[in-house]
C-alpha positions in Angstrom: 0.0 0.0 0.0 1.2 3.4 0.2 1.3 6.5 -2.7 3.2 6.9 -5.3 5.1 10.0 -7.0 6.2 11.2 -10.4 7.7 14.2 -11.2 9.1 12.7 -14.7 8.8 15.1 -17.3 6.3 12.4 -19.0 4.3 11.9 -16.5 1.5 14.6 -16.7 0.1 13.1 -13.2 0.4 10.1 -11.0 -2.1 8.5 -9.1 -2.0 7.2 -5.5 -3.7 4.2 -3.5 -6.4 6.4 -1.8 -7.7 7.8 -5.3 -5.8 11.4 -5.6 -4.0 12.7 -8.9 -1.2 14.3 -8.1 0.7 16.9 -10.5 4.1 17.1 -11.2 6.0 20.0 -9.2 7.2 23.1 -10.9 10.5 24.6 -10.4 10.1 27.6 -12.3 11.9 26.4 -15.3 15.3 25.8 -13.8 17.6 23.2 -14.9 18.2 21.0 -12.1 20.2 17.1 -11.5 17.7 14.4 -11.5 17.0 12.3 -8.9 15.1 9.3 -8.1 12.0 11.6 -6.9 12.0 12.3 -10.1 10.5 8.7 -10.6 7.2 6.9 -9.4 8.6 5.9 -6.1 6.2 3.7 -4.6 6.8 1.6 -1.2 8.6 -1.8 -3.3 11.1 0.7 -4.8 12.2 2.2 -1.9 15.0 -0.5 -1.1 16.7 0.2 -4.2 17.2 3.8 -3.8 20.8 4.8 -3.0 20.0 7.9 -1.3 18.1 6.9 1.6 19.3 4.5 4.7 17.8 3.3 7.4 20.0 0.7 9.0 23.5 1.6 10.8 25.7 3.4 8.4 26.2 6.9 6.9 25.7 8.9 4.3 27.0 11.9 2.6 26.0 14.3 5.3 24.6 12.1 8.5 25.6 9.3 10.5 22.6 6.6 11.5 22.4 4.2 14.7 19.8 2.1 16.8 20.6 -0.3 19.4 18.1 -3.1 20.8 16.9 -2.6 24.5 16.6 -5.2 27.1 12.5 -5.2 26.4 12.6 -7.8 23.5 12.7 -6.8 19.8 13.9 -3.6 18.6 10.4 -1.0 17.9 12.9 1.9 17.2 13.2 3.1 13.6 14.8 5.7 11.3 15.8 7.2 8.1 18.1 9.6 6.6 16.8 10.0 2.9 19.0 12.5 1.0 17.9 13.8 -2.7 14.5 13.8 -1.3 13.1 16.6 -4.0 16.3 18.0 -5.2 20.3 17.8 -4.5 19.5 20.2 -1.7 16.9 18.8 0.3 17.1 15.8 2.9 14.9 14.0 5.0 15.5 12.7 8.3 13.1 11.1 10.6 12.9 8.4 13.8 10.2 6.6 14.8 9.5 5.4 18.4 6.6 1.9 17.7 5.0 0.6 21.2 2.8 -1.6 22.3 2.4 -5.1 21.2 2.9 -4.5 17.0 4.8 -1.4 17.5 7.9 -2.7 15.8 5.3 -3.2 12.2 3.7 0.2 12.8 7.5 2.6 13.4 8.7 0.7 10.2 5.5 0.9 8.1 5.8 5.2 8.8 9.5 4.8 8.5 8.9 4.2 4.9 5.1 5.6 3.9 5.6 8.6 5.4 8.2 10.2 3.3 6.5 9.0 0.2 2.8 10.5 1.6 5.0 13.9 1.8 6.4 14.0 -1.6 3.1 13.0 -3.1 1.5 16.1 -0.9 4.0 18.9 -1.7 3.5 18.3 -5.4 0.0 18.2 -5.4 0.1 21.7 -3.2 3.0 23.1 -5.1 1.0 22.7 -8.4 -2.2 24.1 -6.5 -0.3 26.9 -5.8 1.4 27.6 -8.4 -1.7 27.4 -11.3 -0.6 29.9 -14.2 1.4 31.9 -11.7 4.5 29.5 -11.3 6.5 30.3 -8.1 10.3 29.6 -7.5 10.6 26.4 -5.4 14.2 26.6 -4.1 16.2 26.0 -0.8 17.2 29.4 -0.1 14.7 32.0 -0.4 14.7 35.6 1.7 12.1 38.2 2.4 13.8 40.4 -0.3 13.3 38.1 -3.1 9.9 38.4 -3.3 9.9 41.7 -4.7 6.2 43.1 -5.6 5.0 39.3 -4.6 5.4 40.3 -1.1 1.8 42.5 -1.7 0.5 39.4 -2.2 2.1 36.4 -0.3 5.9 36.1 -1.0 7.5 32.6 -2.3 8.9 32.4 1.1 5.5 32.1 3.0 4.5 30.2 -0.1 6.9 27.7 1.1 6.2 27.7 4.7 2.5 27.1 4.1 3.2 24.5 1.3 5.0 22.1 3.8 3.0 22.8 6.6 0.0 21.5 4.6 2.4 19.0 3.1 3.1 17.6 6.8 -0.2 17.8 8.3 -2.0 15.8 5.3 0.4 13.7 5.5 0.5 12.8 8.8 -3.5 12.4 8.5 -3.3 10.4 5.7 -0.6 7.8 7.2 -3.1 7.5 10.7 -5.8 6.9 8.0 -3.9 3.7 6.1 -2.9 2.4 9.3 -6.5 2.4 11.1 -7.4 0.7 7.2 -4.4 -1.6 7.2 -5.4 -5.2 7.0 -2.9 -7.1 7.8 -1.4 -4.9 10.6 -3.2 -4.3 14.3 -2.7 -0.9 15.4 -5.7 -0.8 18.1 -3.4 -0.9 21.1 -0.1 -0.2 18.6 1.1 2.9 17.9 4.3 5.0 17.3 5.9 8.1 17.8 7.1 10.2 14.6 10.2 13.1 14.8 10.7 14.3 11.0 12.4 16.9 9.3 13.3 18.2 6.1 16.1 20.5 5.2 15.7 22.3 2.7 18.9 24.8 1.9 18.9 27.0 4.9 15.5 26.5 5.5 14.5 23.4 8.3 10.8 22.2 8.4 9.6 20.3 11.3 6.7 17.3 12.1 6.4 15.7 14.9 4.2 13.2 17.3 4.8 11.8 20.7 7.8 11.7 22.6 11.0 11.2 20.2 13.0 15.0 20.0 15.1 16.9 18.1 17.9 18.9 19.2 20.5 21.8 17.5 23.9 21.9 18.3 24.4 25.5 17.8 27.2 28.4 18.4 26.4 31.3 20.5 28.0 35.0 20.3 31.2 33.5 22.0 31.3 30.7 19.7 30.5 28.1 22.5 28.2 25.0 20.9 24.9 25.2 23.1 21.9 22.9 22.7 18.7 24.2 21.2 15.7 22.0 21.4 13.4 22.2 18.2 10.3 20.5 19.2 8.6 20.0 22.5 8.0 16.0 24.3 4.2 16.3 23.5 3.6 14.0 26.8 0.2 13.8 28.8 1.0 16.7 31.5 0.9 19.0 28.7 -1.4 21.7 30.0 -2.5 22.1 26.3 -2.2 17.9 25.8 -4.5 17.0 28.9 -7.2 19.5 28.5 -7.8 18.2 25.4 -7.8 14.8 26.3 -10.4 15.3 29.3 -12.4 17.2 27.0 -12.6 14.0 24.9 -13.5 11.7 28.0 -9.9 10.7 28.5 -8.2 10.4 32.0 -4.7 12.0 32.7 -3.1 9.7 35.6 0.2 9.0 36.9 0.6 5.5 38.5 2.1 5.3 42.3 5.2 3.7 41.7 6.2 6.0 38.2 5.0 9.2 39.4 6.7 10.9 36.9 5.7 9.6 33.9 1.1 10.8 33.3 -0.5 8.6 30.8 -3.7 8.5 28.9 -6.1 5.9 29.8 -9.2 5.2 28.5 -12.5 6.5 30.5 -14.0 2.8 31.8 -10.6 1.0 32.2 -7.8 1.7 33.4 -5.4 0.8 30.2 -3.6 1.2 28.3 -2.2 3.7 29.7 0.0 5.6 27.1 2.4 7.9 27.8 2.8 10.1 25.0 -0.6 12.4 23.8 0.2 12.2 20.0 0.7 9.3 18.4 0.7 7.3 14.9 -2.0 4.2 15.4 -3.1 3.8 19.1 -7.1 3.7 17.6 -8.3 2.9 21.4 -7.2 5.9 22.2 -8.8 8.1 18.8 -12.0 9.0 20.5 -10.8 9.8 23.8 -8.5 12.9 22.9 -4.7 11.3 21.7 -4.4 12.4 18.2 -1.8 12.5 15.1 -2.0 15.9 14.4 1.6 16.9 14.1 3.4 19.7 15.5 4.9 21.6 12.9 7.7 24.3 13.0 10.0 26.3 10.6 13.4 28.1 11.2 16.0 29.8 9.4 19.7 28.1 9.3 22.1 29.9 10.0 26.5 29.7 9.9 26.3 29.0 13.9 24.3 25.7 13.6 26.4 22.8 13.2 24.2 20.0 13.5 21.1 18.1 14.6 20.3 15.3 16.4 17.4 13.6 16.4 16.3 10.4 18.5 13.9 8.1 20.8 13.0 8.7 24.2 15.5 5.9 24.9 18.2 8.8 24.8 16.3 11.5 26.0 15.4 9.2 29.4 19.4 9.2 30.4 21.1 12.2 28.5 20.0 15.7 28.7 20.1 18.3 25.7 23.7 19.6 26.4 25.0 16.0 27.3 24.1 15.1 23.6 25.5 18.2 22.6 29.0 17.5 23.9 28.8 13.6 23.1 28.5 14.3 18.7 30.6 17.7 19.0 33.3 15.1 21.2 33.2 11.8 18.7 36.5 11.2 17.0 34.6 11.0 13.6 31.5 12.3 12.5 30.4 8.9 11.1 31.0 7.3 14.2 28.9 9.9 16.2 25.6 8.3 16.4 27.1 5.3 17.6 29.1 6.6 19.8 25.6 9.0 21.2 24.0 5.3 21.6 26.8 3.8 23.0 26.9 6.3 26.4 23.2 6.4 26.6 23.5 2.5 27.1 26.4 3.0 29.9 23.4 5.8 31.9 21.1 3.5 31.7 23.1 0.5 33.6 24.6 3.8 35.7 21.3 5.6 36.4 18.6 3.1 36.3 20.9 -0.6 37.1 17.1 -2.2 38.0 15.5 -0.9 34.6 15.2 -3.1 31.7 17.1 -0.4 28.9 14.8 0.8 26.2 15.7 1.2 22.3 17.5 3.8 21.2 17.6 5.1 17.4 19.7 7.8 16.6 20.3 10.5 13.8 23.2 13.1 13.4 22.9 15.4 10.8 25.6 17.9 9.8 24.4 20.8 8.8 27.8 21.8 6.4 27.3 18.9 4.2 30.2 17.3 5.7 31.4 14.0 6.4 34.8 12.3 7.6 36.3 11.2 4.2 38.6 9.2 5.9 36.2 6.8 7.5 34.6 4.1 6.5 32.1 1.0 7.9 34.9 -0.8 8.8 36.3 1.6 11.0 32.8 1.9 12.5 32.6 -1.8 12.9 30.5 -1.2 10.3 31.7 -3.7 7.8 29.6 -4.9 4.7 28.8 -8.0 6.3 27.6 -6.5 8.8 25.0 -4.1 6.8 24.4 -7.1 5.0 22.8 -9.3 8.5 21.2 -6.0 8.9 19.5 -6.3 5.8 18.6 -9.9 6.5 18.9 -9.6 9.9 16.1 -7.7 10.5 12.8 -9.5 8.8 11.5 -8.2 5.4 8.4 -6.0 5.2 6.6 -6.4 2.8 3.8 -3.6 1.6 1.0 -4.6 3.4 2.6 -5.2 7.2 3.2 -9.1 6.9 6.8 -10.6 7.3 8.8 -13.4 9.3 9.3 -11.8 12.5 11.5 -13.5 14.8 9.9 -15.2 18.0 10.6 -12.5 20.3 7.8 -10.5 22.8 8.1 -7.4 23.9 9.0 -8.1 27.6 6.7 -6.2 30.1 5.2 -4.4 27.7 2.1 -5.3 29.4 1.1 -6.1 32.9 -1.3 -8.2 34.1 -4.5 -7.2 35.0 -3.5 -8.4 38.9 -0.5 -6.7 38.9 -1.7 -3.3 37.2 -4.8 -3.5 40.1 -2.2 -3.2 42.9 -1.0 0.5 41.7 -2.4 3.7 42.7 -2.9 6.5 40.8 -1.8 10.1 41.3 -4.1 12.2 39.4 -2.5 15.1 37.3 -4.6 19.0 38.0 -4.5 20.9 34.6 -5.5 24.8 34.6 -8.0 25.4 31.8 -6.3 29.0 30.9 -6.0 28.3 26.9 -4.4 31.8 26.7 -1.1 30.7 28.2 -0.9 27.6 26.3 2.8 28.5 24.6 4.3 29.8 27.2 3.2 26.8 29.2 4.4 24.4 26.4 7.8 25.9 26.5 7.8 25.1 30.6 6.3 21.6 29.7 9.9 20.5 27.6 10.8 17.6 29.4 14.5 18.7 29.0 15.4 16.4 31.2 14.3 13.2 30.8 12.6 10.8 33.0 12.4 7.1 32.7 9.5 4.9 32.8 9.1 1.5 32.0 6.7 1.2 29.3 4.9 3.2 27.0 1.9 1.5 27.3 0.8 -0.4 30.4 -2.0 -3.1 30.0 -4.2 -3.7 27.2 -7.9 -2.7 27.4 -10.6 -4.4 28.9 -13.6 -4.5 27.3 -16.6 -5.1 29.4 -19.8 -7.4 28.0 -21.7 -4.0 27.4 -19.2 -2.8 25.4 -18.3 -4.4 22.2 -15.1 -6.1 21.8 -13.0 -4.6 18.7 -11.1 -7.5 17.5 -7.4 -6.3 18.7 -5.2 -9.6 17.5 
């Protein structure tokens, strides 16, 4: 399943699964390199597309890593997918799955998702654009719109092109998964942090709890952390007035009483602990949503790079930690790795009775640079070893099925016996919508805490009520 994209200069329009024609882009005219988004790229093609990775490596400008946790199989996904529109543009995202298919559900939006977003911008681009066409480049300032600006200037045009981009897109990918036949996303879900760069312009989606830090120079040229997107937990003034509004409760349990989740208004499961979320359809009507958050900035020389990972980081390492860790690795290749690597030591340091969870990492450097020097083997990273990734890891196919080794999620879920014997600390949440930002911005979660699921129990579903089939 998923959509499908042409921008060939034959193609007058493709079509996609859910019944849209889509347009071909226009770039004004200019010349520019072909890439392979410049072909139909549907979901069976993406494999065999040099420019995008999403198993430990790098690439031309970002270093890639995940590590397995001590809860069973890995649920952490990511991608780095460079040429995404143009030689200028990259994507990067990482993908937090929970619950019992959550694995199926991060790697189904590891690779839908970015095709949904092509398929989106040139549908809007071509909206926008009619007779008029309007410069579609990486760089664009507030003086180049010239007498445009009276109107709407091409760089607003952009802004308002991808933020339509990402919030269809994000609705559409919620829509194939509730759809999805062969995969269960009742009590699945996963989070979603996603960027693209596009010259010296950054646009931002995101769900759920996975971040996305800057590593950035200030005025005395020391590299300080800026956080670009906000831990959209529970607690969130803005989060859990919205989910009580929808019949949702907002609890902490007694023995985690830093970590609120959403549970459902006659049982108390399943107890998420994010407030946005791909999948997670128990949860649909009782306030958690997939609406991403969705932000723009302006790059400048001071930025250096970006990171971007899973709460499996965030839990142990703070914002400046990270900072120092990829601004401290011996090679830029080796970064990630090296980012995963010390949030595995915290976790046996800081929580030695916690099971570790999965971390999936992504550095980006923002100068287009990478150590030409190293190389996979000097990462451990040896062809052979990308190679029992490739198999390693079981083959998805389109429509969710594959071989998945015999592994459960370990405590994933309690038992109903066990989950009884907690208490709950209820959560109070001021109503004042007016304060909402500045709230947000108090609501980070810089820090970090852990917790030791995302989700707690599966739902109970009494005889009154009827019983969605969840397996």
């Amino acid at each position: 399943m998923g959509g499908c994209v042409s921008t060939s200069s034959r193609s007058t329009c493709s079509s996609r699964s859910n019944g849209e024609t889509v347009s071909p882009s226009c770039f004004c005219g200019q010349k520019r390199t072909r890439t392979f988004s410049d072909h139909v790229v549907g979901l069976q093609h993406l494999p065999s597309i040099p420019s995008r990775i999403f198993v430990n490596g790098k690439s031309r400008t970002s270093c890639i890593f995940t590590q397995q946790g001590r809860k069973g199989i890995n649920q952490d996904a990511m991608i780095v997918w460079e040429d995404f529109i143009s030689e200028d543009v990259i994507f990067c995202g990482v993908f937090d799955g929970h619950g019992p298919h959550g694995h199926l559900v991060a790697r189904k939006v590891r690779d839908a998702l970015p095709v949904k977003l092509l398929s989106f911008l040139h549908s809007c681009q071509s909206r926008q654009n009619g007779s008029n066409t309007t410069c579609f480049k990486g760089n664009l300032k507030r003086s180049d719109a010239g007498d445009s600006e009276k109107d709407c200037s091409p760089e607003d045009k952009l802004i308002s092109s991808w933020r339509e981009t990402f919030l269809k897109s994000y609705k559409a990918m919620d829509k194939e998964l509730r759809s999805h036949p062969n995969l269960d996303c009742f009590c699945s879900g996963s989070t979603a942090v996603t960027l693209v760069k596009q010259g010296s312009n950054l646009f931002m989606g995101y769900i759920g709890d996975s971040r996305a830090i800057m590593g950035s120079k200030d005025s005395n040229d020391s590299l300080v952390a800026v956080q670009l997107t906000v831990d959209l937990k529970p607690d969130l003034p803005r989060e859990a007035e919205r989910i009580k509004r929808c019949k949702g409760r907002v609890f902490a349990l007694q023995d985690e009483p830093e970590v609120p989740r959403v549970w459902l208004p006659f049982d108390d499961a399943p107890g998420l602990a994010m407030a946005r979320a791909f999948g997670d359809f128990c949860l649909k009507e009782y306030g958690v949503i997939s609406i991403p958050e969705f932000s723009h900035r302006i790059l400048t020389e001071r930025d250096q790079f970006i990171v971007l990972a899973s709460d499996g980081v965030w839990d142990v390492l703070s914002n400046e930690e990270v900072v120092e860790i990829v601004s401290m690795a011996p090679t830029r290749s080796s970064a990630a790795r090296i980012l995963v690597d010390s949030a595995a030591r915290e976790w046996k340091l800081k929580y030695p009775t916690s099971k570790m969870d999965d971390c999936a990492v992504v550095c980006l450097f923002l100068d287009g640079k990478m150590d030409a020097e190293s190389d996979y083997d000097e990462q451990n990273f040896s062809s052979a070893t990308l190679q029992s990734n490739h198999s390693g890891n079981a083959i998805e196919s389109d429509d969710g099925q594959k071989s998945e080794p015999s592994l459960q999620r370990n405590f994933t879920v309690r038992s109903s016996e066990e989950n009884d014997t907690y208490g709950r600390l209820p959560i109070e949440v001021e109503g004042n919508e007016e304060a909402v930002a500045a709230e947000d911005q108090n609501w980070s979660g810089l820090e970090g805490v852990t917790r030791v699921n995302s989700i707690v129990q599966l739902p109970r579903f009494s005889d009154e009520r009827p019983n969605p089939e969840i397996l």
